[in-house]
DRENPA-3360 file (N, C-alpha, C; in nm, 2 decimals, always signed):
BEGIN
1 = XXXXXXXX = +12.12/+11.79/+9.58/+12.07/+11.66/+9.53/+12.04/+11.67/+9.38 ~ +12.07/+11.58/+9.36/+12.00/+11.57/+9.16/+11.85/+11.58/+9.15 ~ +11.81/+11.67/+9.06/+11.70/+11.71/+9.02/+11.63/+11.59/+9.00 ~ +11.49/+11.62/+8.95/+11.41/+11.48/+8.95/+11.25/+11.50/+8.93 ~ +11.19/+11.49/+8.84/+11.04/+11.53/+8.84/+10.97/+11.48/+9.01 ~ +10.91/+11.58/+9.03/+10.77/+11.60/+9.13/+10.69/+11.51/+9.07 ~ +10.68/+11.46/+8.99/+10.50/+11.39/+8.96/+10.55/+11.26/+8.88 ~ +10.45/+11.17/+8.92/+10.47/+11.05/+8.85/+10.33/+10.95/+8.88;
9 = XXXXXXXX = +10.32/+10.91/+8.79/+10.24/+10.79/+8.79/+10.25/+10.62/+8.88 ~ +10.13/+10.61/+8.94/+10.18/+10.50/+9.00/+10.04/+10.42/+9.06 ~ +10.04/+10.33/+9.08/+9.95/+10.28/+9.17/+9.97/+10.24/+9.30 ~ +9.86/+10.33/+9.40/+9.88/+10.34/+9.53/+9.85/+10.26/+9.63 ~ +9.96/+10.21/+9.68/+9.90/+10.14/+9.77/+9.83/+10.13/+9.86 ~ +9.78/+10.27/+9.94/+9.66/+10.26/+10.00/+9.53/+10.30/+9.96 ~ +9.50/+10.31/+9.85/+9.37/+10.34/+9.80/+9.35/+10.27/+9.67 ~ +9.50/+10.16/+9.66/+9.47/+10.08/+9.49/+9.46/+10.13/+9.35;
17 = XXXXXXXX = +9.44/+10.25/+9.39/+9.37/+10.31/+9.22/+9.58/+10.34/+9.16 ~ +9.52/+10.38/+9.06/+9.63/+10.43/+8.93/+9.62/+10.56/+8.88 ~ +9.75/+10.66/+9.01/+9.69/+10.82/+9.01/+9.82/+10.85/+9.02 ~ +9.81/+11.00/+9.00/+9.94/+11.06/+9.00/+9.97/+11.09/+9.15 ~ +10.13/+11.09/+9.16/+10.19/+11.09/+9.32/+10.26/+11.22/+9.33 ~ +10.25/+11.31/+9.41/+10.38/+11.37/+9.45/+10.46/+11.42/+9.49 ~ +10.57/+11.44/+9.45/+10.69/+11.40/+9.60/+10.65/+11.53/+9.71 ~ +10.70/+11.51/+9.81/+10.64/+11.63/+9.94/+10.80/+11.62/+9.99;
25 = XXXXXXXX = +10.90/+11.51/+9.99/+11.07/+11.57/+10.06/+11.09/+11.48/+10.06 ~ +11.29/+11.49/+10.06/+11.35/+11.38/+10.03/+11.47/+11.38/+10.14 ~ +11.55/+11.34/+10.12/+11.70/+11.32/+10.19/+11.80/+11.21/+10.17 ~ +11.91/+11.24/+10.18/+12.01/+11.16/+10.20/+12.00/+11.05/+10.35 ~ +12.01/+10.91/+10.36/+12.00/+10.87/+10.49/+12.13/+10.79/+10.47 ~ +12.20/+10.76/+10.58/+12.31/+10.73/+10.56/+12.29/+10.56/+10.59 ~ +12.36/+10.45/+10.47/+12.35/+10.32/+10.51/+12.35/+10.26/+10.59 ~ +12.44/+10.29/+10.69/+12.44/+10.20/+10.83/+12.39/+10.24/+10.96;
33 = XXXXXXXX = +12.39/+10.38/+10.99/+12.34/+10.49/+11.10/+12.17/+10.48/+11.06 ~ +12.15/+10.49/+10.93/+11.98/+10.48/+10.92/+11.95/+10.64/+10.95 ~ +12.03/+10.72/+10.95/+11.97/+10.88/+10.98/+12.04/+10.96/+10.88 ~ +11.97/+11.07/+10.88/+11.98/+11.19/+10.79/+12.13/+11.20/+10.76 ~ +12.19/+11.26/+10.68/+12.30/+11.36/+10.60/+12.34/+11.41/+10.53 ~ +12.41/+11.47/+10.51/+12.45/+11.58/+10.42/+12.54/+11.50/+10.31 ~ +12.53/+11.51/+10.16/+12.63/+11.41/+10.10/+12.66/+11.50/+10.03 ~ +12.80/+11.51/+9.98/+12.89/+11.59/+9.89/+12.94/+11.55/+9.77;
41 = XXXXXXXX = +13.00/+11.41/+9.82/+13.11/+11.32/+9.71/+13.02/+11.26/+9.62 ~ +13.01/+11.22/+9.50/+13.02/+11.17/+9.42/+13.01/+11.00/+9.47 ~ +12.93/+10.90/+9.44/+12.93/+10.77/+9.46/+12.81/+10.70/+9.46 ~ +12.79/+10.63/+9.56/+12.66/+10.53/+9.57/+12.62/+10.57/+9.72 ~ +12.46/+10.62/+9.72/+12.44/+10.65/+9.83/+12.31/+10.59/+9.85 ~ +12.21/+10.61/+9.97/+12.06/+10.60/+9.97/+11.99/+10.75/+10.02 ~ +11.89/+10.75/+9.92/+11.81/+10.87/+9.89/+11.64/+10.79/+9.93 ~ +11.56/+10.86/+10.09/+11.45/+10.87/+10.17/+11.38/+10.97/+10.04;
49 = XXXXXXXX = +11.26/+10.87/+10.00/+11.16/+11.02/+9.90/+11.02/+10.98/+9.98 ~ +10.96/+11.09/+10.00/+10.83/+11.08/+10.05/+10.72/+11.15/+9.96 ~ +10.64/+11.06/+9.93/+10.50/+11.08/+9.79/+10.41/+11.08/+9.86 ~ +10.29/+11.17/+9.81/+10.16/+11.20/+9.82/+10.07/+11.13/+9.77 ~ +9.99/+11.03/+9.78/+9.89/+11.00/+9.68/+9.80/+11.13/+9.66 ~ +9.78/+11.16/+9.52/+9.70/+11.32/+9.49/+9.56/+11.27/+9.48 ~ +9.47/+11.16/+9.51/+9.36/+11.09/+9.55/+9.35/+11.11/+9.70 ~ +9.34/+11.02/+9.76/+9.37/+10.96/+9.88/+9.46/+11.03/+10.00;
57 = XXXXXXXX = +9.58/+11.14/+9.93/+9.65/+11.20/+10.03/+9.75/+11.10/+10.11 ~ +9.73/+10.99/+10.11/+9.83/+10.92/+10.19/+9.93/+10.92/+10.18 ~ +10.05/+10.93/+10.24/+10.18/+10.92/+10.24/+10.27/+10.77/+10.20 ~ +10.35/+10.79/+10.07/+10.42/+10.68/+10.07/+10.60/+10.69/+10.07 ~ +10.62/+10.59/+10.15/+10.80/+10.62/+10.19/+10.86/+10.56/+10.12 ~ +10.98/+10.60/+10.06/+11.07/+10.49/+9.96/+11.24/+10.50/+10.01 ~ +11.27/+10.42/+10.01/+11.44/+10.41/+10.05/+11.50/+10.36/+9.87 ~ +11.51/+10.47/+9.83/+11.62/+10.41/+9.65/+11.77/+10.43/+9.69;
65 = XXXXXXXX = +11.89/+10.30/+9.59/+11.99/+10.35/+9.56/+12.01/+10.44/+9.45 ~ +12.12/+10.55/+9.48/+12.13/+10.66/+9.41/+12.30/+10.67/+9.36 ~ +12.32/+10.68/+9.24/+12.49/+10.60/+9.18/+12.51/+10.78/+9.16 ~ +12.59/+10.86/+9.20/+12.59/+10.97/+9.16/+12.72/+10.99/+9.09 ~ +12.75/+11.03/+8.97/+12.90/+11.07/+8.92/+12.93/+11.20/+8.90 ~ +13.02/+11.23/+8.93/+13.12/+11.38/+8.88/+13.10/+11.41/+8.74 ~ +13.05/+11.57/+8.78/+12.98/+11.64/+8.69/+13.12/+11.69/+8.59 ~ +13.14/+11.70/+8.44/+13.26/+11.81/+8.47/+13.26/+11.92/+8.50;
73 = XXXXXXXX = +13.36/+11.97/+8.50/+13.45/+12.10/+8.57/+13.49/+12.09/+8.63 ~ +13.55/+12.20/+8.76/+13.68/+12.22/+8.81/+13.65/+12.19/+8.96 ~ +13.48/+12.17/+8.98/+13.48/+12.09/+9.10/+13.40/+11.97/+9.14 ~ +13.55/+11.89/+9.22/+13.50/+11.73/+9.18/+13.41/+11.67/+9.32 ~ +13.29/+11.82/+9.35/+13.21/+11.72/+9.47/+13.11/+11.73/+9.36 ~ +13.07/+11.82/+9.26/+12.96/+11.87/+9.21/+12.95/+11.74/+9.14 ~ +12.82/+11.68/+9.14/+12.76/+11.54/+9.09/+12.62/+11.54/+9.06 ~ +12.60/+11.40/+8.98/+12.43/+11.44/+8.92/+12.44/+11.29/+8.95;
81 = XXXXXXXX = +12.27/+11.24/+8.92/+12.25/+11.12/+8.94/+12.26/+11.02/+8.80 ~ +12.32/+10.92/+8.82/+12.32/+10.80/+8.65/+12.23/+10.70/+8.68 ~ +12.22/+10.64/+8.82/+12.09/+10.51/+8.85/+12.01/+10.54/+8.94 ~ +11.93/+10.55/+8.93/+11.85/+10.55/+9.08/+11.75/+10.39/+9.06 ~ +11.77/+10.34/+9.16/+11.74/+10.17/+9.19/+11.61/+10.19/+9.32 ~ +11.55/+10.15/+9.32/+11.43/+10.09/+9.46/+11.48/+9.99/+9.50 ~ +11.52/+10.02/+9.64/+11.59/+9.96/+9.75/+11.44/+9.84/+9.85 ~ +11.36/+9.92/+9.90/+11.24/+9.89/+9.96/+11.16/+10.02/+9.94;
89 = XXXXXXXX = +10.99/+9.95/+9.97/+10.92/+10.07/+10.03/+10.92/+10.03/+10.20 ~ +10.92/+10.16/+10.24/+10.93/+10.16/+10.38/+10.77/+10.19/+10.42 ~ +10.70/+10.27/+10.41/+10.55/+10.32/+10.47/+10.50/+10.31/+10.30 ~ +10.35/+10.26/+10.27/+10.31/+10.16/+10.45/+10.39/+10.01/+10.39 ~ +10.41/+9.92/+10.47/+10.51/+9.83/+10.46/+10.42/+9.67/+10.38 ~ +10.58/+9.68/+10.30/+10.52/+9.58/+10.16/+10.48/+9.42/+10.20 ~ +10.38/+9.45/+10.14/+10.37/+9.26/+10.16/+10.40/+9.19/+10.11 ~ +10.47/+9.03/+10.16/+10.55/+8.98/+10.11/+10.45/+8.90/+9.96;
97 = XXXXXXXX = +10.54/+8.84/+9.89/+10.44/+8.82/+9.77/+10.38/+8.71/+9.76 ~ +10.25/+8.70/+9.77/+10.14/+8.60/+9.76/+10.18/+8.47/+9.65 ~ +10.14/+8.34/+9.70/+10.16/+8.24/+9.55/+10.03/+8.17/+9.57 ~ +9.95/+8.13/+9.49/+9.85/+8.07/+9.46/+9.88/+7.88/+9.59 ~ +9.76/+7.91/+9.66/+9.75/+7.76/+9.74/+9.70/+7.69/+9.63 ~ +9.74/+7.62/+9.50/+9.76/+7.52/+9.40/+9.86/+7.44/+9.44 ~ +9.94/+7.51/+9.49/+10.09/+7.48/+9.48/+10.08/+7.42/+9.63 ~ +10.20/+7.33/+9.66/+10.19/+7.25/+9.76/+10.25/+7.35/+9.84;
105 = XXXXXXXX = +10.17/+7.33/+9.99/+10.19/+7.42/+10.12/+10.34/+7.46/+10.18 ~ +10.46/+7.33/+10.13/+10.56/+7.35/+10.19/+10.60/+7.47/+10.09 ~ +10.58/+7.42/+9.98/+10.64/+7.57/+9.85/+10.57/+7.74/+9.91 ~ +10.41/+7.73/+9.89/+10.38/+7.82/+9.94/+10.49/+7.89/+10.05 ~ +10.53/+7.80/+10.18/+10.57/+7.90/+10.29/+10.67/+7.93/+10.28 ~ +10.79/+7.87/+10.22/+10.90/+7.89/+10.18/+10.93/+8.03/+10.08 ~ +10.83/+8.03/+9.99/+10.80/+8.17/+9.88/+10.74/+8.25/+9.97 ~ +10.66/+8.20/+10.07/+10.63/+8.39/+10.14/+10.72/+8.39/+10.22;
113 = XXXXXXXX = +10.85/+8.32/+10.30/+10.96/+8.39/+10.38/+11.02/+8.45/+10.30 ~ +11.05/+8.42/+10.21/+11.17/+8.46/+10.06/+11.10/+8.58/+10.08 ~ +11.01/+8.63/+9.98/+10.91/+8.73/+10.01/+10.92/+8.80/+10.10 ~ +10.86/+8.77/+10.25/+10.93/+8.88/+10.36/+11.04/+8.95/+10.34 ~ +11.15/+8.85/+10.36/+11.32/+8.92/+10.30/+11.31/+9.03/+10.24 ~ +11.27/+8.96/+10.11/+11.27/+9.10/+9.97/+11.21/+9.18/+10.02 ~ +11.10/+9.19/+10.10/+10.99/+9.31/+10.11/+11.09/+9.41/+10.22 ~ +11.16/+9.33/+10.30/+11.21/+9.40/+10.38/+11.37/+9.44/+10.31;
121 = XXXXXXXX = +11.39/+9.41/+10.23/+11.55/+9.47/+10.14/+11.64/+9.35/+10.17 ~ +11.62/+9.27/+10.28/+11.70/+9.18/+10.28/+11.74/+9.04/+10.15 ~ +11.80/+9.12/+10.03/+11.78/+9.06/+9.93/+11.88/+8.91/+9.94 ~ +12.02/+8.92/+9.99/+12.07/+8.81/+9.98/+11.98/+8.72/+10.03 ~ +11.96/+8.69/+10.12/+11.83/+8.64/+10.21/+11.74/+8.57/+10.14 ~ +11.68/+8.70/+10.05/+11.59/+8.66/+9.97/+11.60/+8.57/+9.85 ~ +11.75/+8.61/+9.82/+11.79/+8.52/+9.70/+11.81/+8.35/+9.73 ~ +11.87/+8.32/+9.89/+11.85/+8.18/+9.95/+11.74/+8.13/+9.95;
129 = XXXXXXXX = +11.64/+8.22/+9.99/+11.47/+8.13/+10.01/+11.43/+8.13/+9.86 ~ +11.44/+8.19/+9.77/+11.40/+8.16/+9.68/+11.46/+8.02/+9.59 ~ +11.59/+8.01/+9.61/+11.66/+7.91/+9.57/+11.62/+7.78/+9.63 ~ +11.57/+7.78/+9.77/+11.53/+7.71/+9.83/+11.38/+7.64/+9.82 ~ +11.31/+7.76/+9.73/+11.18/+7.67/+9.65/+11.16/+7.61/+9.57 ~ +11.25/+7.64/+9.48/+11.32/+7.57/+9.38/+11.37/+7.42/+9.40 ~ +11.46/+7.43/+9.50/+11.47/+7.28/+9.51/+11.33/+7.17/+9.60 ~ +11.25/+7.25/+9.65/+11.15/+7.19/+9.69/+11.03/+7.21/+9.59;
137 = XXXXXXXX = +11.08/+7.25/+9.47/+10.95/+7.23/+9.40/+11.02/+7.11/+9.30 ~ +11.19/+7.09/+9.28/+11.20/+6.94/+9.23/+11.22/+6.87/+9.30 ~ +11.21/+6.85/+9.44/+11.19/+6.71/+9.55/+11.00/+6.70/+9.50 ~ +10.97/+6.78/+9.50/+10.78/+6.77/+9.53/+10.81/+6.65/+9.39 ~ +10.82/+6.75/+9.23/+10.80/+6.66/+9.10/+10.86/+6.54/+9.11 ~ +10.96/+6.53/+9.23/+11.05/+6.35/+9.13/+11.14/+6.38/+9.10 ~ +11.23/+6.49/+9.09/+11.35/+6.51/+9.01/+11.46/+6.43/+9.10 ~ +11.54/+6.38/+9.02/+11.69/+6.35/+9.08/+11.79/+6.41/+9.07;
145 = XXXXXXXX = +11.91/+6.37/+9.21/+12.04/+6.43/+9.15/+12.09/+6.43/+9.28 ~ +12.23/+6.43/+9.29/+12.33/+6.46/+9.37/+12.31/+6.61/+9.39 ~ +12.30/+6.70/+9.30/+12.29/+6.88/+9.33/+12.16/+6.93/+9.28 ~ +12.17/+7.02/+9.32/+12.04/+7.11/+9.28/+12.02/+7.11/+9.10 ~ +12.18/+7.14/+9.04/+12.19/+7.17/+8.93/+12.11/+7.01/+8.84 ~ +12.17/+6.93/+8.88/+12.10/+6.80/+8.86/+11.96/+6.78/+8.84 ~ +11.92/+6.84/+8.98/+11.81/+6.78/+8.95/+11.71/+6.87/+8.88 ~ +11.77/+7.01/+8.85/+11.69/+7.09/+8.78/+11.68/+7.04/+8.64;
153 = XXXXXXXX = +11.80/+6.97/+8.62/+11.78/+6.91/+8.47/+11.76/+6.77/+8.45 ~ +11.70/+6.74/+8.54/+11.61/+6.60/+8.57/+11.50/+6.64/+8.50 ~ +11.45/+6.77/+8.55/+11.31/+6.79/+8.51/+11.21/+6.74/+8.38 ~ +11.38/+6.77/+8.31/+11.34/+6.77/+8.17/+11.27/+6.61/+8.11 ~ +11.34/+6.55/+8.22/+11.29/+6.41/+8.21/+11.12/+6.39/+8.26 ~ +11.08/+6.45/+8.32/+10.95/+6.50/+8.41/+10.82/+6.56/+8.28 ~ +10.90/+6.61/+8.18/+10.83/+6.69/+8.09/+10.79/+6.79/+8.14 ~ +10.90/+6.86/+8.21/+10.86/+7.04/+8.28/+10.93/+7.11/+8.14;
161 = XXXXXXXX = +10.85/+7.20/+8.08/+10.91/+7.30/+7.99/+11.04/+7.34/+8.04 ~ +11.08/+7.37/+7.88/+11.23/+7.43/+7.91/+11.24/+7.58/+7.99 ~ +11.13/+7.67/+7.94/+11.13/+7.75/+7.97/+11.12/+7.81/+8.14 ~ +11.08/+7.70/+8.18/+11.10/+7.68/+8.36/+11.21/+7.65/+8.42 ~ +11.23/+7.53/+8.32/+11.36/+7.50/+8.36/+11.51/+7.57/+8.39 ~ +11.51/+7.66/+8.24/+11.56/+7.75/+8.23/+11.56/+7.90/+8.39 ~ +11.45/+7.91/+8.43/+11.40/+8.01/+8.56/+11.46/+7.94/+8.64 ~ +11.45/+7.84/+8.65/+11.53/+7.73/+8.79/+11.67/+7.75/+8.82;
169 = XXXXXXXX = +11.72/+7.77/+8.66/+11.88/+7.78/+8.67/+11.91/+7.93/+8.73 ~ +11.83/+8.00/+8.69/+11.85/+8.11/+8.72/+11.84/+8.14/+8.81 ~ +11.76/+8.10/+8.95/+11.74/+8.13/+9.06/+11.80/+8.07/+9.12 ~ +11.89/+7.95/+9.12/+11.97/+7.88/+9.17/+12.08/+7.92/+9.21 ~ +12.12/+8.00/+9.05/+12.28/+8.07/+9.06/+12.25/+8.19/+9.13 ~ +12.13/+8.26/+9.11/+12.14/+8.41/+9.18/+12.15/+8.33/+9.35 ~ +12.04/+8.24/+9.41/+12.10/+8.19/+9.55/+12.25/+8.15/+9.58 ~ +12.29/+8.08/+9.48/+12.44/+8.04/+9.52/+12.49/+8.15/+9.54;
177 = XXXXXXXX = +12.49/+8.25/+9.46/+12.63/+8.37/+9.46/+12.54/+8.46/+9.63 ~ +12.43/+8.44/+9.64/+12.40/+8.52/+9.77/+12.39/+8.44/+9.87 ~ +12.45/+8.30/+9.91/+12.48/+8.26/+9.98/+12.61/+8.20/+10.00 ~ +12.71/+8.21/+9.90/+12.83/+8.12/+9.87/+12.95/+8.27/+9.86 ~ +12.91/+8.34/+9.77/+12.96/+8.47/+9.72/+12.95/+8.59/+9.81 ~ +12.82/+8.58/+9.90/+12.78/+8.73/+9.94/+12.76/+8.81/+9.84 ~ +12.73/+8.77/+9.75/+12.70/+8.86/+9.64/+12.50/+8.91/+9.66 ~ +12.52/+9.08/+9.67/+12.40/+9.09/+9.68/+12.29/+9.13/+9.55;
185 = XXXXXXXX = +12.22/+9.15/+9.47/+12.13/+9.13/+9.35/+12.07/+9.30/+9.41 ~ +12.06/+9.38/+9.29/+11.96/+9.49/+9.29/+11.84/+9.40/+9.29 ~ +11.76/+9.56/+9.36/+11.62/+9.51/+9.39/+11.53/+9.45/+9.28 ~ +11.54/+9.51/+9.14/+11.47/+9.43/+9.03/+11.53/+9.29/+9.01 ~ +11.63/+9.25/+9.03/+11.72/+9.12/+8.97/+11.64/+9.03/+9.02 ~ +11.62/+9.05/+9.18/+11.55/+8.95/+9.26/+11.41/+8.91/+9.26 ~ +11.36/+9.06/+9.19/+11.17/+9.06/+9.15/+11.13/+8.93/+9.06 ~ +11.26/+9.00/+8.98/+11.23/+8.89/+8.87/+11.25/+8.78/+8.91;
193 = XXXXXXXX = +11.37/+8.71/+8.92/+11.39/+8.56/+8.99/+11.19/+8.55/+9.07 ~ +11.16/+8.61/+9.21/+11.06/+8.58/+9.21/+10.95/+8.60/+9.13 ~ +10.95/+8.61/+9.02/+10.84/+8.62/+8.95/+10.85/+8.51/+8.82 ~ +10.99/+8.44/+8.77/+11.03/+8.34/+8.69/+10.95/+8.20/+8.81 ~ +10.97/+8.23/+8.91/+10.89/+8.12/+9.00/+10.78/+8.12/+9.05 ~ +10.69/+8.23/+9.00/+10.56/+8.23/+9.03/+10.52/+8.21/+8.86 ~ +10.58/+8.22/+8.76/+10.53/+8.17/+8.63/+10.57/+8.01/+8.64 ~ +10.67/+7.95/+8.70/+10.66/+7.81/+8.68/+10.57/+7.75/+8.82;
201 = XXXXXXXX = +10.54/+7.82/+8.87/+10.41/+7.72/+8.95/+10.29/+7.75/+8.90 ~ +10.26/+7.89/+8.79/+10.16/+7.87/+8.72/+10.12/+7.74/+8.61 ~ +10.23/+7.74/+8.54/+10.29/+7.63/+8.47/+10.23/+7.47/+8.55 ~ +10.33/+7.45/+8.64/+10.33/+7.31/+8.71/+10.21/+7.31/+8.78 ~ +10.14/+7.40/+8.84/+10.03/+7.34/+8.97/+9.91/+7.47/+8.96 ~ +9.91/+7.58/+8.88/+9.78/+7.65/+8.87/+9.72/+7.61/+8.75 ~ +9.71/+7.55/+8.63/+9.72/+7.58/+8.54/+9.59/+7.43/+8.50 ~ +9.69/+7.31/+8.58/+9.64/+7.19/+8.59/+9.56/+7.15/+8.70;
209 = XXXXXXXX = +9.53/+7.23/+8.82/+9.43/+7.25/+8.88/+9.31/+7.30/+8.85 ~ +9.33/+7.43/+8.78/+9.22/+7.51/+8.70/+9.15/+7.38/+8.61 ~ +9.24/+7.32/+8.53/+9.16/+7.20/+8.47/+9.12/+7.14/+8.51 ~ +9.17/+7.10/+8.61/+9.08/+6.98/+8.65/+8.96/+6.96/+8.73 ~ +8.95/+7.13/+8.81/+8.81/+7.22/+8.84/+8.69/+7.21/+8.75 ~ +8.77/+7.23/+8.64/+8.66/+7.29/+8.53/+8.58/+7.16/+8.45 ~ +8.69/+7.00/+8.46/+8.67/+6.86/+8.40/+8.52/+6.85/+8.54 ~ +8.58/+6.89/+8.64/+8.50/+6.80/+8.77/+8.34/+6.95/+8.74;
217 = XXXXXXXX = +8.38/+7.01/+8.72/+8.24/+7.10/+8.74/+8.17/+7.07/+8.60 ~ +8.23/+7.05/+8.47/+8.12/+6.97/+8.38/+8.11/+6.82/+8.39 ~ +8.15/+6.77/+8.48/+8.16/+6.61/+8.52/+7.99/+6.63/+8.59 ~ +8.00/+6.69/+8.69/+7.86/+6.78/+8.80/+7.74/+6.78/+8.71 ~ +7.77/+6.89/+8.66/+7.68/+6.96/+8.52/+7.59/+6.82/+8.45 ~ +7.71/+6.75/+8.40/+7.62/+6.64/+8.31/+7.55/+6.53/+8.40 ~ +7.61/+6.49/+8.52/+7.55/+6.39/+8.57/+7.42/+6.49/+8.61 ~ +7.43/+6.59/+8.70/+7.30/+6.61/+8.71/+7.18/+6.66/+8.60;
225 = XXXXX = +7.22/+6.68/+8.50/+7.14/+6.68/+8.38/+7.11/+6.54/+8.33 ~ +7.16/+6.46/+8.36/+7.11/+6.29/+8.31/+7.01/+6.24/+8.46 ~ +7.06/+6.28/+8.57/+7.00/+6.25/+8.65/+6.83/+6.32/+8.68 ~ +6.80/+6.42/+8.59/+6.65/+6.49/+8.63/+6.63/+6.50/+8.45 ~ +6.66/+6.38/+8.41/+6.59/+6.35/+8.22/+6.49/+6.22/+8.33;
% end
């Protein structure tokens, strides 16, 4: 296997803090069988690493893809690693990603199934549900259109920043190509998409709730200050 630092920094997920981890064993598991083996060739594989929280002791599991290329010389199994990608964490198992209840309830559940998917690797998947809050967060605004694409740039009519707008496109087309294409998205491609959509419901529905908390709690404040003069 390709060499690889023992120690790393990280925040743990069962004890929260931000400590150093370290690896305790790894392996090759084979993509479809899901069990151990032996790899020789040169290619794209998945590589099982299991970390120590050096706090806490608890054990964390990780499934990465591993892109390995031919080393040179005169023998073409010998190979090193060029990407290593996070596929999922397996132990202890990820939560799907939380969105602020600002945001209307149908959006919420739609972004934690999306969420599930991802947590569980099932990224095409993930890339549909995501795409799919998207278009229920421009039915919620008012947007119009015969297509998605439409009505994302309805928005603009809406006075939703461009810079959301812009997120919208993006998650749209990563859904199309993972539901139209089968095209599947590394694990970061998709983070992001979900996280361009938890900055535009900060934007659209945390942002102007917080205000309008803060109008109604000095609304409170001054009436009852006029009311005990």
């Amino acid at each position: 296997m390709p060499r690889l630092n023992t120690k790393r920094q990280a925040d743990c997920p069962h004890c929260s803090n931000g400590v150093a981890m370290t690896l305790r064993d790894r392996r090759w598991i084979h993509p479809e069988l899901k069990t151990p083996y032996n790899v020789q060739e040169p290619g794209q594989h998945v590589e099982e690493q299991v970390w120590s929280c050096d706090y806490c002791n608890e054990a964390v599991v990780e499934l990465l893809s591993v892109d390995r290329i031919p080393m040179s010389g005169s023998n073409p199994h010998l190979s090193s690693a060029r990407d290593v990608t996070l596929i999922s964490r397996v132990w202890p198992p990820q939560e799907p990603r939380p969105l602020s209840s600002d945001a209307p309830e149908k959006v919420v559940t739609l972004f934690l199934e999306a969420g599930r998917a991802e947590a569980a690797g099932a990224f095409r998947l993930a890339g549909v549900g995501y795409r799919a809050v998207v278009e229920e967060i421009c039915k919620e605004r008012g947007a119009q259109g015969k297509t998605l694409y439409n009505m994302i740039g309805d928005l603009a009519r809406l006075n939703v920043p461009q810079p959301v707008i812009d997120g919208f496109h993006e998650a749209r087309m990563l859904g199309n190509d993972s539901i139209h294409d089968g095209l599947e998205y590394a694990p970061d491609e998709v983070a992001d998409i979900a996280g361009l959509i938890e900055e535009a419901v900060l934007v659209l529905y945390v942002q102007p709730a917080e205000r309008q908390r803060m109008a109604e709690a000095r609304l409170a404040r001054r009436t009852a200050h006029k009311a005990g003069q």
